[in-house]
mmCIF file of the C-alpha atoms, coordinates in Angstrom:
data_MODEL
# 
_entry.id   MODEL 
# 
loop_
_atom_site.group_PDB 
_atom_site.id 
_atom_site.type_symbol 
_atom_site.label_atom_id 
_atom_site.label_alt_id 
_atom_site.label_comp_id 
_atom_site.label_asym_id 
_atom_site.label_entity_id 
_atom_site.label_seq_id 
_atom_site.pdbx_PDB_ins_code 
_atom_site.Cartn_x 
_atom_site.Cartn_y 
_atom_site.Cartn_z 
_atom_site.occupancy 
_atom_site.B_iso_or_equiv 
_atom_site.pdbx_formal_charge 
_atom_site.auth_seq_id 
_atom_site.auth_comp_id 
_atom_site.auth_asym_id 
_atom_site.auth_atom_id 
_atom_site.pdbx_PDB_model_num 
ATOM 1   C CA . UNK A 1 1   ? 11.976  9.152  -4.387 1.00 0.00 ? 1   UNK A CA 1 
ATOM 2   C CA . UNK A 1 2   ? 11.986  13.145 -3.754 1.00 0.00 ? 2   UNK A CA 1 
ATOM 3   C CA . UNK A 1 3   ? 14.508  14.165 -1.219 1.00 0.00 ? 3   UNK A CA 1 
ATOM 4   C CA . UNK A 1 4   ? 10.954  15.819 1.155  1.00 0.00 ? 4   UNK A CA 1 
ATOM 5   C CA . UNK A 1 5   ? 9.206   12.432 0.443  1.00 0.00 ? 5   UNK A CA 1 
ATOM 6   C CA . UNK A 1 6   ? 12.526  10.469 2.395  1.00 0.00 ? 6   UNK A CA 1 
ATOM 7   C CA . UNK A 1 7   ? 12.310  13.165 5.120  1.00 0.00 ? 7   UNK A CA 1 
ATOM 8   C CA . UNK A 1 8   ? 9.125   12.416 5.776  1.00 0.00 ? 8   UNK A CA 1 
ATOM 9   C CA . UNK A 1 9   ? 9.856   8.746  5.613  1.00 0.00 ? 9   UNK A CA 1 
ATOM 10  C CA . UNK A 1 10  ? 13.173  9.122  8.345  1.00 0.00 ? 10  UNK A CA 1 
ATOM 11  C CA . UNK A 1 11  ? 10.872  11.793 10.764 1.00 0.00 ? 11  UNK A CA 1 
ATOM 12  C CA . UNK A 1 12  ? 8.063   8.647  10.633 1.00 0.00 ? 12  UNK A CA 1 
ATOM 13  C CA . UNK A 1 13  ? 10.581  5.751  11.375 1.00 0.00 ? 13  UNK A CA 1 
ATOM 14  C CA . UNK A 1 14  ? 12.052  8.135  14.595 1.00 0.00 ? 14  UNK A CA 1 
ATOM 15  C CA . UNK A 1 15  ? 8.402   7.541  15.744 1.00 0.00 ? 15  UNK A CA 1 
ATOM 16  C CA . UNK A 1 16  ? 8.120   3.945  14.912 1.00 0.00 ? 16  UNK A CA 1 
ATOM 17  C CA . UNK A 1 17  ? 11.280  3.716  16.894 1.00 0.00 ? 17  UNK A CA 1 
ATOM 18  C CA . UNK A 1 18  ? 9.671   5.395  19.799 1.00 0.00 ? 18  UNK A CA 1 
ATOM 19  C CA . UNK A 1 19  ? 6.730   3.953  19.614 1.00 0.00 ? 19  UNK A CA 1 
ATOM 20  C CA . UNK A 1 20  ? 8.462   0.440  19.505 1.00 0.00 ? 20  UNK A CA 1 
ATOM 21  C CA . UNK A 1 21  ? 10.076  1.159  23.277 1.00 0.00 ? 21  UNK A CA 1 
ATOM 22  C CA . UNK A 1 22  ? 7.479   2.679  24.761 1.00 0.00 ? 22  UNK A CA 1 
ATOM 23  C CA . UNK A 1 23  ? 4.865   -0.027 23.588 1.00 0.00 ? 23  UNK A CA 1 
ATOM 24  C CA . UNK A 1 24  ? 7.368   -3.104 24.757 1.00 0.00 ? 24  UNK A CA 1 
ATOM 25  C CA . UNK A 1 25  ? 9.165   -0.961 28.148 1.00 0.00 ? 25  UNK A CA 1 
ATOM 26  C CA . UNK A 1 26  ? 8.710   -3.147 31.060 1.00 0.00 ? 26  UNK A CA 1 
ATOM 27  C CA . UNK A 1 27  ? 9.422   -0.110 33.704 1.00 0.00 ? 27  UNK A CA 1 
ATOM 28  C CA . UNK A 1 28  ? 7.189   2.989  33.589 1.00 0.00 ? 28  UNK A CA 1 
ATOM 29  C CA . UNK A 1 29  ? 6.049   2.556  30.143 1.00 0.00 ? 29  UNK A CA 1 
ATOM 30  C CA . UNK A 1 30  ? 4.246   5.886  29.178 1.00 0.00 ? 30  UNK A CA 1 
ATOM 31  C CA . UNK A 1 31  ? 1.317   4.698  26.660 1.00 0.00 ? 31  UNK A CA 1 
ATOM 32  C CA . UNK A 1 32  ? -0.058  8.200  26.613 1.00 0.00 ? 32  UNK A CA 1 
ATOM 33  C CA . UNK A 1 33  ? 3.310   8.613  24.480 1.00 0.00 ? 33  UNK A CA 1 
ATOM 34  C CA . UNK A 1 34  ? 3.152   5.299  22.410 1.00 0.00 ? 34  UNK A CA 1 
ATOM 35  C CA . UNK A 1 35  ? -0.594  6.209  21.389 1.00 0.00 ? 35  UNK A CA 1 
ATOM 36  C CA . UNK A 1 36  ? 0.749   9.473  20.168 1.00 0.00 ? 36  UNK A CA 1 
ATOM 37  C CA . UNK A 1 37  ? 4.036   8.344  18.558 1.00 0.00 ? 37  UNK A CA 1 
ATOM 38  C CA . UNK A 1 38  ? 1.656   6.174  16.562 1.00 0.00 ? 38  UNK A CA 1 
ATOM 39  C CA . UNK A 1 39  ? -0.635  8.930  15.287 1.00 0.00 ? 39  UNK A CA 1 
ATOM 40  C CA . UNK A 1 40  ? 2.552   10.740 14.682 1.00 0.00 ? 40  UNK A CA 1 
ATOM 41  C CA . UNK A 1 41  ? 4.134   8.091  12.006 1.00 0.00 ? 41  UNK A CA 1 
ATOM 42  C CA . UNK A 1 42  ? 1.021   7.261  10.673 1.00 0.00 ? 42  UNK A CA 1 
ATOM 43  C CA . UNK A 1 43  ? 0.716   11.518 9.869  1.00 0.00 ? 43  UNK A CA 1 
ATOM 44  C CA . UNK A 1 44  ? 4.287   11.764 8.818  1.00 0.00 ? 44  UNK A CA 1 
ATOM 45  C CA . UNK A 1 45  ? 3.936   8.384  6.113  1.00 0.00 ? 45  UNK A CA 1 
ATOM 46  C CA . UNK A 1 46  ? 0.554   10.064 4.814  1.00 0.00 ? 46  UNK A CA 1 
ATOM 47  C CA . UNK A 1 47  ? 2.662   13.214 4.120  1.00 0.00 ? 47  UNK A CA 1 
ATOM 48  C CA . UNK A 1 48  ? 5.462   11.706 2.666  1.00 0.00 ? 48  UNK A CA 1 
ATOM 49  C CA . UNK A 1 49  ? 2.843   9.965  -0.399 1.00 0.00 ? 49  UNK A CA 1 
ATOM 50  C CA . UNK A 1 50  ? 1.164   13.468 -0.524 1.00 0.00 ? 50  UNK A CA 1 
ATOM 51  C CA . UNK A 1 51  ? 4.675   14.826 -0.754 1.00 0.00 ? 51  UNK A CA 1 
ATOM 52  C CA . UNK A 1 52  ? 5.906   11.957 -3.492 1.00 0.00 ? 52  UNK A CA 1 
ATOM 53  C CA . UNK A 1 53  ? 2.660   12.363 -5.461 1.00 0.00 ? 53  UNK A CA 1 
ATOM 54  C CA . UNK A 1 54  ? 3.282   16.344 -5.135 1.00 0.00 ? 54  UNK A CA 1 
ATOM 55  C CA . UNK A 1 55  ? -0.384  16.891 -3.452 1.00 0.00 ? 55  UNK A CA 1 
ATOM 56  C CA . UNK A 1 56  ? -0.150  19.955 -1.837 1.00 0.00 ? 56  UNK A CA 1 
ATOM 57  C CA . UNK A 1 57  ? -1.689  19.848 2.112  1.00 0.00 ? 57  UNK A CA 1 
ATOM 58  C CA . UNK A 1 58  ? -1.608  22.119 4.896  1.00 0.00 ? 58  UNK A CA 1 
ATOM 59  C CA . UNK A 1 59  ? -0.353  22.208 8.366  1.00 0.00 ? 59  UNK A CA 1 
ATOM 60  C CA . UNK A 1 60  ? -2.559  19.638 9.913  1.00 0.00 ? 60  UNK A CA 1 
ATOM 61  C CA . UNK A 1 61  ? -2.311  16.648 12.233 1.00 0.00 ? 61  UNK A CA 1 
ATOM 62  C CA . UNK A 1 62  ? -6.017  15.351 11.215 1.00 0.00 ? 62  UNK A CA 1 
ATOM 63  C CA . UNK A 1 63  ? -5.317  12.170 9.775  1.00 0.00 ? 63  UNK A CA 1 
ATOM 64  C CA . UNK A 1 64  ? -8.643  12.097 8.267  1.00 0.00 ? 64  UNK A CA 1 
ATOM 65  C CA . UNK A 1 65  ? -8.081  15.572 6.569  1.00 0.00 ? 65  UNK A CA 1 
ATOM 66  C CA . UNK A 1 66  ? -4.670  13.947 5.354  1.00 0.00 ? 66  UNK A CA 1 
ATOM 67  C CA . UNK A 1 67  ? -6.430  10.672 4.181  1.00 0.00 ? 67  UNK A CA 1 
ATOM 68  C CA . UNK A 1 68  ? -9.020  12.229 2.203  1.00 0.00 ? 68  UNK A CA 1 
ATOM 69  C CA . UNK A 1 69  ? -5.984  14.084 -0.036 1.00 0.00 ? 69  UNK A CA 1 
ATOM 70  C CA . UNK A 1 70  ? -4.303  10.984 -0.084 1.00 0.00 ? 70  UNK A CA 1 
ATOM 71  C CA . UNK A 1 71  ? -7.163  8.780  -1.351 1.00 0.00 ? 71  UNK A CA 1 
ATOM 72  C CA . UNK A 1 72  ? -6.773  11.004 -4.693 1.00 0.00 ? 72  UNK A CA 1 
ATOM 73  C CA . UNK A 1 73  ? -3.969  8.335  -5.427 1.00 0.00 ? 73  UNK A CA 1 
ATOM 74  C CA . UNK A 1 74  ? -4.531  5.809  -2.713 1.00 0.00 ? 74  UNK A CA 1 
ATOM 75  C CA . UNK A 1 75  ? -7.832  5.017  -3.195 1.00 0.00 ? 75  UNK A CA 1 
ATOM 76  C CA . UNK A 1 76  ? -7.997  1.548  -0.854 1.00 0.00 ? 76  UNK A CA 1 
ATOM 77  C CA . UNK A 1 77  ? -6.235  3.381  2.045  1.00 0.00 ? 77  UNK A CA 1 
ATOM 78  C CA . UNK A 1 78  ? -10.315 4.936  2.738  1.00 0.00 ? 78  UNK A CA 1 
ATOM 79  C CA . UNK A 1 79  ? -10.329 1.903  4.883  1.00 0.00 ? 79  UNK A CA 1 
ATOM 80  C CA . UNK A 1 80  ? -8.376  3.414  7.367  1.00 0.00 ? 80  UNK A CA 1 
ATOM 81  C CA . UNK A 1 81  ? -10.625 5.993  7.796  1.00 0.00 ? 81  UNK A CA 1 
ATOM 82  C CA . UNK A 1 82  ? -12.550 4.716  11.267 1.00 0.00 ? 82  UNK A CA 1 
ATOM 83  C CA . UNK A 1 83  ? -8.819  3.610  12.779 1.00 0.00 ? 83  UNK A CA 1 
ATOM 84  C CA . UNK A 1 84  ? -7.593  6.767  11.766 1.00 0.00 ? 84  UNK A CA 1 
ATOM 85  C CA . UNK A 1 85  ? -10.166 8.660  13.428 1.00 0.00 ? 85  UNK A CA 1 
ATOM 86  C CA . UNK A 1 86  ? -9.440  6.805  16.851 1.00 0.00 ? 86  UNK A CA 1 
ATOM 87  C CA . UNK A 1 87  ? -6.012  7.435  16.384 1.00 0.00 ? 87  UNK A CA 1 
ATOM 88  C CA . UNK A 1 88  ? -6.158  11.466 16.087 1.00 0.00 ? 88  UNK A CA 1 
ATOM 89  C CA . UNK A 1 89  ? -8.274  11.469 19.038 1.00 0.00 ? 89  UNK A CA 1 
ATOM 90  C CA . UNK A 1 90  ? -5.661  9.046  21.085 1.00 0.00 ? 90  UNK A CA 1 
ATOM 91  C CA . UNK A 1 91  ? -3.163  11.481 20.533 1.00 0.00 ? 91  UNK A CA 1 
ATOM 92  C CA . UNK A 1 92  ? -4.724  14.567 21.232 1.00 0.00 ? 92  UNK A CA 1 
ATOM 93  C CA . UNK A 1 93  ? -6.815  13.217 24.228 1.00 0.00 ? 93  UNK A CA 1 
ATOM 94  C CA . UNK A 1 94  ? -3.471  12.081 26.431 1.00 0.00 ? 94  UNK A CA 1 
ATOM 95  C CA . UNK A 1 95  ? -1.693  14.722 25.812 1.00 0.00 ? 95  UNK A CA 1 
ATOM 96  C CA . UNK A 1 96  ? -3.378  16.637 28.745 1.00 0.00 ? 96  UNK A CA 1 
ATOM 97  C CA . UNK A 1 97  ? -5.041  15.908 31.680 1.00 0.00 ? 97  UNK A CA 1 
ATOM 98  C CA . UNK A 1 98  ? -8.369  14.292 32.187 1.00 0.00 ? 98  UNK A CA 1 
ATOM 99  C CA . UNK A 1 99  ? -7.429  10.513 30.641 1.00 0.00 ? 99  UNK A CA 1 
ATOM 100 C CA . UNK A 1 100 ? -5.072  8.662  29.789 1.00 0.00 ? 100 UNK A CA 1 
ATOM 101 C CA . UNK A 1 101 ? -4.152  5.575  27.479 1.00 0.00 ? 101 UNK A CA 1 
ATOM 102 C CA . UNK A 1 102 ? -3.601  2.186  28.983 1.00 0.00 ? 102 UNK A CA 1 
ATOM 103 C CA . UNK A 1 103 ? -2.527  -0.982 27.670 1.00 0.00 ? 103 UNK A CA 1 
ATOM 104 C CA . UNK A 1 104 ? -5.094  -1.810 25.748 1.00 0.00 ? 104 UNK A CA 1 
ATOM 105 C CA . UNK A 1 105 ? -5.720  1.578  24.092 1.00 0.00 ? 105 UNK A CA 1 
ATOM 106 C CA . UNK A 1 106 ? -1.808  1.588  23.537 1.00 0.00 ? 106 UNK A CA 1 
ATOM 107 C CA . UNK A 1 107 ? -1.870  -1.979 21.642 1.00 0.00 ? 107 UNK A CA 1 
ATOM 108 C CA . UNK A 1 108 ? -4.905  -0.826 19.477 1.00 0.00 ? 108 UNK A CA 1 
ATOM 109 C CA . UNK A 1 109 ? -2.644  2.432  18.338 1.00 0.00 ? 109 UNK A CA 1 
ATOM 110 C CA . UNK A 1 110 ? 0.029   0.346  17.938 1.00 0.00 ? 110 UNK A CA 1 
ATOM 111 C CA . UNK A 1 111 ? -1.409  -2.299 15.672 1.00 0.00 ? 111 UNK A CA 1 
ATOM 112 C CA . UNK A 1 112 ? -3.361  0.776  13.614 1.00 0.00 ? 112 UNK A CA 1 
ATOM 113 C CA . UNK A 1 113 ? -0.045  1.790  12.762 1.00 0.00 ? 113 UNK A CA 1 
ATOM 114 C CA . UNK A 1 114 ? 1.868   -0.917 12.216 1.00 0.00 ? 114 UNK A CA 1 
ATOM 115 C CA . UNK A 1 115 ? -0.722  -1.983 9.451  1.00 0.00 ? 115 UNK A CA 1 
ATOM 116 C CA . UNK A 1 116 ? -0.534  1.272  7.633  1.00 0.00 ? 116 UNK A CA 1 
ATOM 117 C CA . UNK A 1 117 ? 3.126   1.781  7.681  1.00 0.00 ? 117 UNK A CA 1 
ATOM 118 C CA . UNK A 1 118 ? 3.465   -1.898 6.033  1.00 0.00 ? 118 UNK A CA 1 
ATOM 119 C CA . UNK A 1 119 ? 0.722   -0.425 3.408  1.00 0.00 ? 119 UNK A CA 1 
ATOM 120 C CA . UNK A 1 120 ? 2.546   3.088  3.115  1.00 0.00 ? 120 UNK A CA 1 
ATOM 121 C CA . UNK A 1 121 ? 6.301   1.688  3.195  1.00 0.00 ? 121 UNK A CA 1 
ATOM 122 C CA . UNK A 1 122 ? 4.743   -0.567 -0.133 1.00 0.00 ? 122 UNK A CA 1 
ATOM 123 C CA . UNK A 1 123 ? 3.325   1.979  -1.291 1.00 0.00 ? 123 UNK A CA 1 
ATOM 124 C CA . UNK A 1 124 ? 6.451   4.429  -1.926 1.00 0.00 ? 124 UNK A CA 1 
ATOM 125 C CA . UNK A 1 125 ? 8.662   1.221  -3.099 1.00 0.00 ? 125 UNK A CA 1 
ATOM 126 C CA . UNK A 1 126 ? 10.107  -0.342 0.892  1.00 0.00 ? 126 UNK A CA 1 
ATOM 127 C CA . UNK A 1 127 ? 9.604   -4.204 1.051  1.00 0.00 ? 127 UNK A CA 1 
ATOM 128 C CA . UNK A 1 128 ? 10.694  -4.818 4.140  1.00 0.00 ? 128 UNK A CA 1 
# 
């Protein structure tokens, strides 16, 4: 594995670690912040393929835009494409005011990512 693809890899697992506590905290959880720490591993484990598979991408946090490079080598990961268009939208849309995630919103981000991170953790060689 390239040393930038297990960068990306250790930055996404920070967020599945966040998101973890915020989705399960039984005082004040914040799901504004567990929607967005799941659109934030889910970006970071589509970088790290680009970055294995040496697919150059730019700044973005579109996980469509990042899908669509990574479907040059991962073609079966287009089925993602509708959850991952929810899932840029939670995170940008609670991160000011006007709405904000609850529960159920929060669980649907969750499970989005928790799917794809089993699919992208197989994907560059973790069977965990």
């Amino acid at each position: 594995m390239k040393p930038l693809t297990r960068e990306w890899v250790e930055k996404a697992e920070k967020d599945w670690g966040s998101l973890l506590r915020e989705i399960r905290a039984r005082k004040n959880p914040n799901y504004d912040a567990a929607c967005f720490f799941a659109q934030q591993c889910v970006e970071k484990y589509l970088k790290a393929r680009l970055a294995e598979a040496g697919i150059y991408f730019k700044k973005a946090h579109d996980l469509t835009y990042l899908l669509g490079l990574a479907a040059k080598t991962e073609p079966l990961w287009t089925s993602y494409e509708q959850e991952f268009r929810l899932l840029t939208d939670y995170a940008v849309e609670f991160r000011y005011p006007g709405a904000s995630a609850d529960l159920e919103l929060a669980k649907s981000a969750f499970k989005i990512c928790k799917s794809f991170r089993k699919t992208a953790r197989q994907s560059l060689g973790f069977f965990d």
